[in-house]
Every structure is written in structure tokens, then in C-alpha cells.
N, C-alpha and C positions, 0 to 999 in steps of 0.2 A: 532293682531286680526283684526282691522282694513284693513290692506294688502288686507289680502284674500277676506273680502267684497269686496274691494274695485274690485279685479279681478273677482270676480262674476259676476260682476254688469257691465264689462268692461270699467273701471272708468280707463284714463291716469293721472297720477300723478306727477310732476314734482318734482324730491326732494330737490333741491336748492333751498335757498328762500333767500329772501331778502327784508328789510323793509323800507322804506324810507317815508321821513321826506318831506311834504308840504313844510313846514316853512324853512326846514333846507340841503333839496336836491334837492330845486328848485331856479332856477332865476327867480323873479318876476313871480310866480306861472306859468309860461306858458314855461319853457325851464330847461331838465331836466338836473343837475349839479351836480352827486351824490360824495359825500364827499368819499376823497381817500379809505379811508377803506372800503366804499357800492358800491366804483365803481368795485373790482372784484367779489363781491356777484352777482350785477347787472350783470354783466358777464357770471357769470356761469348760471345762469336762461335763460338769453336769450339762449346761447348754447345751455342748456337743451330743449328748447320750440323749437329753431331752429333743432333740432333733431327729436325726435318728429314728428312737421310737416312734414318733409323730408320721415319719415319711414310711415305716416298716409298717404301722398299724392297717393303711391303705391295702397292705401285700398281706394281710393278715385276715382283713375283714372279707377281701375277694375270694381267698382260700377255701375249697369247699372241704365239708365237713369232713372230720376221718371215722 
């Protein structure tokens, strides 16, 4: 149900997620160090989002100026 809003509304949705832990997927809060099993979640989201961008920048580049 949700979906289809969402393509309504022309909402991009990334369906990989992943959750990570301050305390417990970072070095000293400032360098990201996601624990073996979040590091291929963390993975497939960025691919996702690296995709995405790649297919949006086409809609972007055609865009005339504002």
C-alpha cells in the first residue's frame, strides 16, 4: 500500500537498510567501523544509493537551468 504512494508522490526509496550502532560501529565516534555482519548491509545500501544517483544524475543533467 504504501509503494504506490510512495510512486505517486515520486518518492526514491532505497530498499536495503541497515542499522548501526554509535557506541558499537564506530571508532571513537568519528571513523565508521561497521561490525562484520553490518559491514555487508552497509554495502548493499551504499550500492543501492550509488545506483540511484547514477540513474537520477541523467534527470538532473537534462534539467534546464533555474
Amino acid at each position: 500500500m504504501l509503494g504506490p504512494m510512495s510512486d505517486q508522490l515520486q518518492v526514491t526509496t532505497v530498499r536495503p537498510q541497515v542499522s548501526l550502532s554509535i557506541y558499537d560501529d564506530m571508532t571513537d565516534f568519528t571513523v565508521m567501523s561497521p561490525r562484520d555482519y553490518q559491514a555487508g548491509n552497509a554495502d548493499a545500501v551504499l550500492t543501492a544509493v550509488e545506483r540511484y544517483a547514477r540513474a537520477l544524475r541523467l534527470l538532473r543533467d537534462a534539467a534546464p537551468d533555474s
